[in-house]
TORPA-4810 file (N, C-alpha, C, O; in nm, 3 decimals):
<nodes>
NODE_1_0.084_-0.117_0.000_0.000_0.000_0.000_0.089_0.124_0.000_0.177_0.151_0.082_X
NODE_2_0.062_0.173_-0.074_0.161_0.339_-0.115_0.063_0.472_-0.021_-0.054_0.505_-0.039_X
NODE_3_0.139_0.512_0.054_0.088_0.668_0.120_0.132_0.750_0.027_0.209_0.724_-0.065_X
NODE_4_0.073_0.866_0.057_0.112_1.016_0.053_0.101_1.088_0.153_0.010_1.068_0.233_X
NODE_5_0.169_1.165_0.166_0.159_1.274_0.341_0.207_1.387_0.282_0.305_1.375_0.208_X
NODE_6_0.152_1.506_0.301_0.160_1.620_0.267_0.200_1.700_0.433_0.115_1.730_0.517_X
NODE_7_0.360_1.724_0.448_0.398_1.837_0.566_0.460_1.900_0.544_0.573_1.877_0.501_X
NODE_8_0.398_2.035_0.572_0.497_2.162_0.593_0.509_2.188_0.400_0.616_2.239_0.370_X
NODE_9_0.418_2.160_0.283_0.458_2.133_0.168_0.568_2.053_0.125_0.661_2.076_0.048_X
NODE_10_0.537_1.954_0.193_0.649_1.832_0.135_0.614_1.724_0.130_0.625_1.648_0.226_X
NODE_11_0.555_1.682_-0.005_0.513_1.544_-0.035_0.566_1.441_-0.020_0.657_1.406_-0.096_X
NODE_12_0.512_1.347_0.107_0.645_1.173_0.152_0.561_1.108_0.116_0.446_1.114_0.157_X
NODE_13_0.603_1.035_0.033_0.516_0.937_-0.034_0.613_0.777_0.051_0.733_0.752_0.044_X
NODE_14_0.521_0.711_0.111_0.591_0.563_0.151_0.533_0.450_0.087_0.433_0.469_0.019_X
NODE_15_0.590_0.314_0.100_0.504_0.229_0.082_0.565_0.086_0.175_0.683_0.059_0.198_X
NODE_16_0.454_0.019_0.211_0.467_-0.100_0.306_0.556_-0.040_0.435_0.608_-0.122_0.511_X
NODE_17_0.577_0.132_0.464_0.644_0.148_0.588_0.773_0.180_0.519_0.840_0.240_0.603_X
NODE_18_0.842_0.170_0.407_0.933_0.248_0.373_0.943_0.381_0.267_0.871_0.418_0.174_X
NODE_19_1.053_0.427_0.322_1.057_0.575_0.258_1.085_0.577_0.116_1.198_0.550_0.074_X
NODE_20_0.999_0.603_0.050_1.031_0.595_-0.148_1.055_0.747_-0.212_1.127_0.758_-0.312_X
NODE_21_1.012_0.828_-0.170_1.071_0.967_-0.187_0.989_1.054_-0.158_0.867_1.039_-0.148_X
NODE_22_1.094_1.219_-0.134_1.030_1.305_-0.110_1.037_1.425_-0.174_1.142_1.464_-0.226_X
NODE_23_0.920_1.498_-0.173_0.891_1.584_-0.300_0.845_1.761_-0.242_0.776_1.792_-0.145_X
NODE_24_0.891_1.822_-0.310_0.866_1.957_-0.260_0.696_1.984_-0.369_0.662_1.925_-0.471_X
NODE_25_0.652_2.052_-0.322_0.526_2.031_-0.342_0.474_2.209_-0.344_0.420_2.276_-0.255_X
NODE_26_0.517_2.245_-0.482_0.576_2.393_-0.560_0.399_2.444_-0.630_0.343_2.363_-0.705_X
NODE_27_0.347_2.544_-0.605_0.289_2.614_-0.658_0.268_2.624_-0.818_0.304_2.723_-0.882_X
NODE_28_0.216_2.530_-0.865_0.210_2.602_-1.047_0.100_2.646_-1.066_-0.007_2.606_-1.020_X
NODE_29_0.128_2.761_-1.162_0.041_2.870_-1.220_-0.109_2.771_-1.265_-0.107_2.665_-1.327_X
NODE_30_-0.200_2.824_-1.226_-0.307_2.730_-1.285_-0.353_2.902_-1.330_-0.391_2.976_-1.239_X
NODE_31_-0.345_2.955_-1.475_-0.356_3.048_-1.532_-0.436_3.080_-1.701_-0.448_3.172_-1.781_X
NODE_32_-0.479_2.921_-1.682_-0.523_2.896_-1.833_-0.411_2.816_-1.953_-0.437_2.749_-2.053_X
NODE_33_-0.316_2.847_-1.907_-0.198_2.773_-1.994_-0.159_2.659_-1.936_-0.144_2.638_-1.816_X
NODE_34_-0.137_2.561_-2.058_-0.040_2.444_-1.987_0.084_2.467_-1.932_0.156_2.566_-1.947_X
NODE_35_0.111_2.315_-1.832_0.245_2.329_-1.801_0.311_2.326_-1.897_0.398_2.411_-1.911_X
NODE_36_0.287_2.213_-2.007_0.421_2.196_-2.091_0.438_2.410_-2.168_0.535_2.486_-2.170_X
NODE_37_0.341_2.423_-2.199_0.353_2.564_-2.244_0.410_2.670_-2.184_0.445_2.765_-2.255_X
NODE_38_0.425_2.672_-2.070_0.443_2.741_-1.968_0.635_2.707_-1.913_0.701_2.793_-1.855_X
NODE_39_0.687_2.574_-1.948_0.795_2.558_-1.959_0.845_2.640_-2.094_0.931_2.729_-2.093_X
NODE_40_0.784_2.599_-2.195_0.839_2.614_-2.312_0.850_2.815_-2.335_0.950_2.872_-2.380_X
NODE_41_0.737_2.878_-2.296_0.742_3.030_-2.212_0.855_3.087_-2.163_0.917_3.183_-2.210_X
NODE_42_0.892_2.983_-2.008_0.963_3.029_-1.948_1.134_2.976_-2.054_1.231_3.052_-2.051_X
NODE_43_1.138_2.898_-2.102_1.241_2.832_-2.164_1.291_2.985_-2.266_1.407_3.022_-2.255_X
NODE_44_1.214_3.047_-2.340_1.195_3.126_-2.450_1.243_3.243_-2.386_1.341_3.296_-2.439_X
NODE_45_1.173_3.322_-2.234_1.207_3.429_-2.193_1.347_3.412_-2.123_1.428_3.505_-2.110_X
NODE_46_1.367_3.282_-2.078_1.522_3.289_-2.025_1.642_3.282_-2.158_1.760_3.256_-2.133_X
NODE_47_1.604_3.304_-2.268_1.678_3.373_-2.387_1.685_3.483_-2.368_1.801_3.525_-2.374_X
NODE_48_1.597_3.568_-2.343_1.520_3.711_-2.395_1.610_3.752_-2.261_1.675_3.856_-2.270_X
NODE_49_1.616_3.696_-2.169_1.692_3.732_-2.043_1.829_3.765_-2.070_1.892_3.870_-2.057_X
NODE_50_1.862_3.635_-2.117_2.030_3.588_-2.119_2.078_3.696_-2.228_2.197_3.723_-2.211_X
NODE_51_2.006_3.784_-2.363_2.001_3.862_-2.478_2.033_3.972_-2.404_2.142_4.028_-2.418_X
NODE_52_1.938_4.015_-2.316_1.950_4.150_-2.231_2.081_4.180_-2.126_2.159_4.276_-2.115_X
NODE_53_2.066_4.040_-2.048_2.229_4.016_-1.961_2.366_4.076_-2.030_2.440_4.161_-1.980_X
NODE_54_2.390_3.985_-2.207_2.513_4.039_-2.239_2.489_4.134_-2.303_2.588_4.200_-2.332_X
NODE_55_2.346_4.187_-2.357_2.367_4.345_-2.389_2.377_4.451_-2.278_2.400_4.569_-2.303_X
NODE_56_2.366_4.419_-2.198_2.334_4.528_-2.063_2.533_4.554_-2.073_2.600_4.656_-2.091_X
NODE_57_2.571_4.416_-2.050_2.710_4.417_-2.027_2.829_4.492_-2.118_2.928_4.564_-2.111_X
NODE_58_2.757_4.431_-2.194_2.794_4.522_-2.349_2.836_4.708_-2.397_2.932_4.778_-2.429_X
NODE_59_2.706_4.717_-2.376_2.661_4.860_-2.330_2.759_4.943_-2.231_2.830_5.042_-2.249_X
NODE_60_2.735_4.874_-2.135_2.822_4.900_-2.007_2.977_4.933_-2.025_3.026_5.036_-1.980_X
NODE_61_3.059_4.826_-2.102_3.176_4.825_-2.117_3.213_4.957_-2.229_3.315_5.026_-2.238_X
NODE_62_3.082_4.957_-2.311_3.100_5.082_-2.424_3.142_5.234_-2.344_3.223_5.318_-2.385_X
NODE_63_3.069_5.241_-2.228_2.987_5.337_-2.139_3.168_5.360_-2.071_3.225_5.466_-2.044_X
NODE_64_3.195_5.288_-2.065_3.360_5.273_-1.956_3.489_5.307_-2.062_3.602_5.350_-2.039_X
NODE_65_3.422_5.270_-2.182_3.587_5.289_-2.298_3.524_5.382_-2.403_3.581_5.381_-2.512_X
NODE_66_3.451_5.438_-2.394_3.414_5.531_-2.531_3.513_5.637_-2.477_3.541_5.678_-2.365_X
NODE_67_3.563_5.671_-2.628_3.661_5.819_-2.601_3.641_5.875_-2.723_3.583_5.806_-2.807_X
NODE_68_3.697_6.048_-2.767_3.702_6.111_-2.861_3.600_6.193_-2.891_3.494_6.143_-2.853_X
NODE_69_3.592_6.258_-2.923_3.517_6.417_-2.938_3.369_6.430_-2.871_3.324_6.520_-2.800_X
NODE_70_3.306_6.309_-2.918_3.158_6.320_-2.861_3.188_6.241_-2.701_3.092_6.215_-2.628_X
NODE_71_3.284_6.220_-2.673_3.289_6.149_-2.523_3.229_6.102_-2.465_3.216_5.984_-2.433_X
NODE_72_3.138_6.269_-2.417_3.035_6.254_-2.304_2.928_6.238_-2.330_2.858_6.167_-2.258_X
NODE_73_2.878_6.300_-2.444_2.743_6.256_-2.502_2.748_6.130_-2.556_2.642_6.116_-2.617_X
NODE_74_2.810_6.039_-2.566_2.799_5.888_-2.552_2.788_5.834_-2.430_2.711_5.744_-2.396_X
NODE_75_2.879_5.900_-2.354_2.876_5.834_-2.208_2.783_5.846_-2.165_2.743_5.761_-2.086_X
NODE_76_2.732_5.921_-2.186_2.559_5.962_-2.131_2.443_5.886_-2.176_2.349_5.850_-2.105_X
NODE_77_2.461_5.862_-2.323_2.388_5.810_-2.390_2.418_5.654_-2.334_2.354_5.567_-2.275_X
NODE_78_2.501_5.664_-2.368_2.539_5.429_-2.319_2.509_5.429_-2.176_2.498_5.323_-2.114_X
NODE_79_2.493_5.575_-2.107_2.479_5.520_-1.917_2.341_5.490_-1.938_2.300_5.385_-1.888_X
NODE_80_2.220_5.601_-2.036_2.114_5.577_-2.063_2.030_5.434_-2.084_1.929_5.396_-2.025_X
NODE_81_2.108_5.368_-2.187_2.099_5.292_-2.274_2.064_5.155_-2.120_1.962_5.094_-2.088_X
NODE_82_2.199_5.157_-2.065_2.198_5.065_-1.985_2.159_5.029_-1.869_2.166_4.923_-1.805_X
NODE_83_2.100_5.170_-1.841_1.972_5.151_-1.706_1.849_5.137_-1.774_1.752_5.114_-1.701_X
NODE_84_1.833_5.142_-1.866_1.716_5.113_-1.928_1.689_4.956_-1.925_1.591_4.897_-1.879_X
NODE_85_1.852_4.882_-2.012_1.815_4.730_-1.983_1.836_4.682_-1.892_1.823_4.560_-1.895_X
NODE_86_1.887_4.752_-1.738_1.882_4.688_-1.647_1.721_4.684_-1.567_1.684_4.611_-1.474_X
NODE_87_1.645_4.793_-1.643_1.525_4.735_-1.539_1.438_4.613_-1.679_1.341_4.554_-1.632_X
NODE_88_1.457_4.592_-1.766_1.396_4.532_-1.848_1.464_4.433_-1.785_1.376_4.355_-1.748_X
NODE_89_1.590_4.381_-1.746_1.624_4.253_-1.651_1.521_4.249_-1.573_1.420_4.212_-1.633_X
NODE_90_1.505_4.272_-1.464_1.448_4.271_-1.378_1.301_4.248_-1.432_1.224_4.186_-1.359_X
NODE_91_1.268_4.282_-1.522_1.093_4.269_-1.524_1.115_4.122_-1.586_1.046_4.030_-1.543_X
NODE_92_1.185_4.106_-1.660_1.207_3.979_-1.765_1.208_3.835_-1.638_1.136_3.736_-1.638_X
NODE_93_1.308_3.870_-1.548_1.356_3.785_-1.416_1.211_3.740_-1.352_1.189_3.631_-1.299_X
NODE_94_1.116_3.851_-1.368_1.002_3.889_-1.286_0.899_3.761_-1.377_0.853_3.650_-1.352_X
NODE_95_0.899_3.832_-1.463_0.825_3.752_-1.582_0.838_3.600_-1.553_0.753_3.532_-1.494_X
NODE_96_0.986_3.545_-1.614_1.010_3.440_-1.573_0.947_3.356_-1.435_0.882_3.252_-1.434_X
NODE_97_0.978_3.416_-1.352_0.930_3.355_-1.216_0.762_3.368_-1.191_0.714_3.286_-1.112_X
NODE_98_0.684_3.451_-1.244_0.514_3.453_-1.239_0.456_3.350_-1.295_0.348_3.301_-1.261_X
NODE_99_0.570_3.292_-1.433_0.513_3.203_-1.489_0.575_3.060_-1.417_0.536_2.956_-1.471_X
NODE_100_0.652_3.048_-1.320_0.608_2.894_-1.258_0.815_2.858_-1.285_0.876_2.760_-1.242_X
NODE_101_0.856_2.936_-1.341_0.979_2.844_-1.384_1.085_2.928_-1.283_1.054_3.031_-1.224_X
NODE_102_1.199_2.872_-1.275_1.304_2.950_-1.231_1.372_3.014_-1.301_1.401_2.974_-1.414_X
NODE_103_1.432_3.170_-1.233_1.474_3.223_-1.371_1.658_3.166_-1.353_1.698_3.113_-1.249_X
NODE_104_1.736_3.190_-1.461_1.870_3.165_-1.481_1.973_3.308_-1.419_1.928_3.416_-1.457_X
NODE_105_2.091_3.315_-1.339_2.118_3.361_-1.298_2.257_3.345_-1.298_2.302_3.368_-1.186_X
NODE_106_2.345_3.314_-1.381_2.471_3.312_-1.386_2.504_3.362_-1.509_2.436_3.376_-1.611_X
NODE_107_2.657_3.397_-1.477_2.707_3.452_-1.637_2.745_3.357_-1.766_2.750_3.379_-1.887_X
NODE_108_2.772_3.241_-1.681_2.765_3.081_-1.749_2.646_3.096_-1.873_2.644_3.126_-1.992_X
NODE_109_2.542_3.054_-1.757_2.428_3.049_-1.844_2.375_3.142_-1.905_2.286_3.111_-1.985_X
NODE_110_2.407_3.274_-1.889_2.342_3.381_-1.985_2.421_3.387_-2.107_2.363_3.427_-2.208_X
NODE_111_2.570_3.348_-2.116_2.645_3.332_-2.257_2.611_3.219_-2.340_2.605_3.230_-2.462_X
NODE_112_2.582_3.077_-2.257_2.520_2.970_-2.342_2.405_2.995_-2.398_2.395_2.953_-2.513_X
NODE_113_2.311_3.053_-2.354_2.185_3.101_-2.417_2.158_3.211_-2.475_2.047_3.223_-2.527_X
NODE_114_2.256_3.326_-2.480_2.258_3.471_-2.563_2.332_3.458_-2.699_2.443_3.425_-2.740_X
NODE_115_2.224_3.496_-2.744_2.211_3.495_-2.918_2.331_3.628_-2.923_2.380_3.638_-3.035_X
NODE_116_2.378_3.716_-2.834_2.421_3.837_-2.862_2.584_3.784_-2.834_2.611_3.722_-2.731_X
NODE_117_2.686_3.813_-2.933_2.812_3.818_-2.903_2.892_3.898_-2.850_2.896_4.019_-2.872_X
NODE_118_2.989_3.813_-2.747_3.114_3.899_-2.725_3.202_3.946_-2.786_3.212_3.886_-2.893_X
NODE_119_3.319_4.075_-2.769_3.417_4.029_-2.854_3.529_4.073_-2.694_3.565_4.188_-2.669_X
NODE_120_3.563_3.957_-2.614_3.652_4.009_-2.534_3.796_4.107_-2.556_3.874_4.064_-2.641_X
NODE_121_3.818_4.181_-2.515_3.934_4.226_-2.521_3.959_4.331_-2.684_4.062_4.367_-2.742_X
NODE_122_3.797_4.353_-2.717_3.812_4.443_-2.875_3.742_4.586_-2.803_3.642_4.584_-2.732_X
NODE_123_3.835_4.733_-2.845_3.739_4.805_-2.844_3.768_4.871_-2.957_3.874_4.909_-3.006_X
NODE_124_3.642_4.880_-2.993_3.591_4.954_-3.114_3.609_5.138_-3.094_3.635_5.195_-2.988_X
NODE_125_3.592_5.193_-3.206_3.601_5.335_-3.228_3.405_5.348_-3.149_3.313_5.277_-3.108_X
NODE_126_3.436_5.469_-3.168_3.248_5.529_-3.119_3.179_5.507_-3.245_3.057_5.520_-3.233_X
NODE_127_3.221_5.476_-3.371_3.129_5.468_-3.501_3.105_5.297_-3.451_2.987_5.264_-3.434_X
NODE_128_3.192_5.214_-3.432_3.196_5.066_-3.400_3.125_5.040_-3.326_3.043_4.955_-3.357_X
NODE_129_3.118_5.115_-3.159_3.048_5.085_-3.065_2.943_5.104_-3.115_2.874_5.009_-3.081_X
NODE_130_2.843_5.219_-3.224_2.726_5.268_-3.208_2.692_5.164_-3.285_2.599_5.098_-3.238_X
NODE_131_2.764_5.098_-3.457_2.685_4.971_-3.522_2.690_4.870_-3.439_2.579_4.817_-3.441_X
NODE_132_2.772_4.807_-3.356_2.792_4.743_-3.291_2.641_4.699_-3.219_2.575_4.597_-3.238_X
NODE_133_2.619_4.800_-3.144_2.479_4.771_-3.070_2.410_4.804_-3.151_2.313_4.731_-3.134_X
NODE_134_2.378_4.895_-3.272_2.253_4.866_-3.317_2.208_4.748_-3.422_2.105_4.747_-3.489_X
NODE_135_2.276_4.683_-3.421_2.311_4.509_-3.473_2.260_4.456_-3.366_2.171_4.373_-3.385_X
NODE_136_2.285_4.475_-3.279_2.216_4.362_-3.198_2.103_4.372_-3.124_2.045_4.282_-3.064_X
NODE_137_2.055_4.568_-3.137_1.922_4.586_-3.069_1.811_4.527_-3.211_1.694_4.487_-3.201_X
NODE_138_1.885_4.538_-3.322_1.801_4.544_-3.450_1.787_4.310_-3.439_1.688_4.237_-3.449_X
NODE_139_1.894_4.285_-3.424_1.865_4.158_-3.404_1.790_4.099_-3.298_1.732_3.997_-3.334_X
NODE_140_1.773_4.134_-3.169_1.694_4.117_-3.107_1.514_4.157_-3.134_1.411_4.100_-3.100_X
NODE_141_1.531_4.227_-3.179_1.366_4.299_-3.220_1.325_4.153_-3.346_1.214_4.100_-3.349_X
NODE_142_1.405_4.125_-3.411_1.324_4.040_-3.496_1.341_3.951_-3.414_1.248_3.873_-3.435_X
NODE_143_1.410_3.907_-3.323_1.399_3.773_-3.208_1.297_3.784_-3.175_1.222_3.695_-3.215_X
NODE_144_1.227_3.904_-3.077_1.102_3.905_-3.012_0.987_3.914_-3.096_0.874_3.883_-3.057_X
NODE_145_1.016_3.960_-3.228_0.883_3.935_-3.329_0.840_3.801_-3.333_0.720_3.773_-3.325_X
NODE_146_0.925_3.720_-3.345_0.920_3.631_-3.341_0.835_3.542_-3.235_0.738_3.470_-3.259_X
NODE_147_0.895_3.565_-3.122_0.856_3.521_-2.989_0.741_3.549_-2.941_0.680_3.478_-2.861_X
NODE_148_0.701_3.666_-2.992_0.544_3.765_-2.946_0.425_3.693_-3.072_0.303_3.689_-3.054_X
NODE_149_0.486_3.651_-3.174_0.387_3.559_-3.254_0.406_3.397_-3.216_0.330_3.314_-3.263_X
NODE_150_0.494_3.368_-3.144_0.463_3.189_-3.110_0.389_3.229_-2.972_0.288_3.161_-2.952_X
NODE_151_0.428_3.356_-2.840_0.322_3.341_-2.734_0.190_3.380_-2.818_0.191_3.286_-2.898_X
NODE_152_0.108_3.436_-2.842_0.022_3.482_-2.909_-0.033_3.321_-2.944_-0.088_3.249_-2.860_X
NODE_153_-0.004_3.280_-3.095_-0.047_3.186_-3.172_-0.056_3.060_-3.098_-0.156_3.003_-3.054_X
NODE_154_0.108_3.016_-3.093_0.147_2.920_-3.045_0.110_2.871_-2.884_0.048_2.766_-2.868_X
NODE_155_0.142_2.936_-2.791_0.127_2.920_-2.647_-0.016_2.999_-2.575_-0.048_2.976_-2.459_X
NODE_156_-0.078_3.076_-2.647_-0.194_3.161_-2.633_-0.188_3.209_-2.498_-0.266_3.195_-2.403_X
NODE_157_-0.069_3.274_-2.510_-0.049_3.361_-2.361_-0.026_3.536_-2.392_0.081_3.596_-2.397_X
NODE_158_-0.151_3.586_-2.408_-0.199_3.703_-2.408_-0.075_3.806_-2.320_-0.015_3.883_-2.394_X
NODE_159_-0.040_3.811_-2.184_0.034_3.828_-2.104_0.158_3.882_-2.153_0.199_3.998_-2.165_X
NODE_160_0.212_3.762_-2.179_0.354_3.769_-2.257_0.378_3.796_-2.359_0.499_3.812_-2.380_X
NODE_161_0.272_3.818_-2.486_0.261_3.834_-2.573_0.303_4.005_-2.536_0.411_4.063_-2.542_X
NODE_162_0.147_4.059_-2.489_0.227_4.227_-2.447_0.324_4.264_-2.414_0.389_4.340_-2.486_X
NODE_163_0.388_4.206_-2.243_0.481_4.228_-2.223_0.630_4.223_-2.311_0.735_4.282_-2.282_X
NODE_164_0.607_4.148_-2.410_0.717_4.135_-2.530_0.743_4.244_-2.629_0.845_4.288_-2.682_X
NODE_165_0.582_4.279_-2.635_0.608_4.434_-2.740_0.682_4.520_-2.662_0.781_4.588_-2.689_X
NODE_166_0.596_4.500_-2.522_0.681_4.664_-2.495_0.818_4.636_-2.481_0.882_4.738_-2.456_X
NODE_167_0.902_4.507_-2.490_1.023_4.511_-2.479_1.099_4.544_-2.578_1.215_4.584_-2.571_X
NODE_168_0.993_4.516_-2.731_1.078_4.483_-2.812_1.022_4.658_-2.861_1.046_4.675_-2.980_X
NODE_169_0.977_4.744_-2.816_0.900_4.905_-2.908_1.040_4.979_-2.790_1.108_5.075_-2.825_X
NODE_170_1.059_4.904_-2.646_1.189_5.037_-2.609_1.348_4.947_-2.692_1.459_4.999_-2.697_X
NODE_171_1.319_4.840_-2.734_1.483_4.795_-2.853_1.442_4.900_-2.991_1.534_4.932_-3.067_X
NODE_172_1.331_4.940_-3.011_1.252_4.997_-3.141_1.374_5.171_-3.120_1.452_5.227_-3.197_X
NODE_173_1.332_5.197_-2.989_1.379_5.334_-2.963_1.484_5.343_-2.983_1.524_5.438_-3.049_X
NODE_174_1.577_5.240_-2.931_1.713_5.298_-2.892_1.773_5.240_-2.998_1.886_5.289_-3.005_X
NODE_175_1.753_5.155_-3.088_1.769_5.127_-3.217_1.770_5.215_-3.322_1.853_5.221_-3.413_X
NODE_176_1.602_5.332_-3.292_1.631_5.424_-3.381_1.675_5.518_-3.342_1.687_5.613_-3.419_X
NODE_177_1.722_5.530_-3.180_1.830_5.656_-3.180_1.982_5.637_-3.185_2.063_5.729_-3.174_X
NODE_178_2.023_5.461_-3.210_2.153_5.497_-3.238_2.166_5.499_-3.403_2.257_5.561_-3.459_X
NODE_179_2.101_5.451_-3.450_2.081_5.461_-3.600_2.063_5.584_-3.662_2.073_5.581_-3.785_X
NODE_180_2.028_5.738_-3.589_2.025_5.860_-3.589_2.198_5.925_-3.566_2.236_6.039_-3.588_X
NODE_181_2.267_5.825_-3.521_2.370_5.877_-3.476_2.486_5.843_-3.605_2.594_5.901_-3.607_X
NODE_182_2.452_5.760_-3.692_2.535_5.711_-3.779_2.448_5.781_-3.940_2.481_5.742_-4.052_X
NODE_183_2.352_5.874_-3.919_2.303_5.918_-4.079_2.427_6.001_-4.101_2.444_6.060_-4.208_X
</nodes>
């Protein structure tokens, strides 16, 4: 005869008097979406995460080595740039975790899963730095087009679907203001 005992949220399942395992006994979203959908969600935004991680970083390092005539009005602009994607971390992190999954949190895993490249140890001129990122804000935006038509269609999560535009209309901005900087 197999038990179950539910303490303190921790599922002990025994049988005939011995211990067969024990289970943490975790909250999932009962939100209209499946689980498997809801992995595959959270699977998708911990890209969209790991994208933002090495652009944030990116940005950042621009923000620390830009030099030459426009200096400061870059520095300003890239300090801009990168408090901007640091709260889009945070909502993304946020995101992730509402929907049931854990979010990813190392620099490990944000390079295995970021579509966005490094180039260690290269710095570019301020014309370099500015294509530089707008290559990859412009590549990310068709990432999330993407992503905002499989939640939508595919996963029918209304939610994320929005929250994706507005991620991908402030990559829209700063896309077309560094792209203003190179006419």
């Amino acid at each position: 005869m197999c038990y179950r005992v539910l303490i303190n949220g921790i599922i002990i399942i025994t049988k005939g008097g011995q211990f067969l395992t024990l289970k943490k006994n975790t909250m999932q979203p009962k939100i209209g979406i499946t689980e498997k959908n809801l992995k595959s969600i959270g699977s998708m935004l911990s890209g969209v995460l790991a994208d933002a991680v090495v652009l944030y970083t990116k940005t950042r390092k621009f923000h620390w080595n830009v030099s030459g005539e426009s200096f400061m009005e870059l520095h300003k602009l890239f300090e801009n740039q990168y408090k901007q994607l640091e709260e889009a971390i945070d909502e993304i992190a946020e995101r992730i975790n509402k929907l049931g999954t854990k979010t990813p949190g190392t620099m490990q895993e944000f390079i295995q899963r970021s579509s966005i490249k490094e180039a260690p140890g290269k710095y570019p001129s301020q014309k370099g730095m500015l294509e530089e990122l707008l290559a990859d804000h412009e590549a990310l935006i068709v990432q999330l087009r993407t992503n905002i038509d499989d939640c939508d269609k595919k996963y029918n999560d209304a939610g994320t679907t929005d929250f994706l535009t507005g991620l991908m209309q402030e990559h829209e901005t700063i896309a077309w203001t560094l792209r203003r900087y190179l006419e």
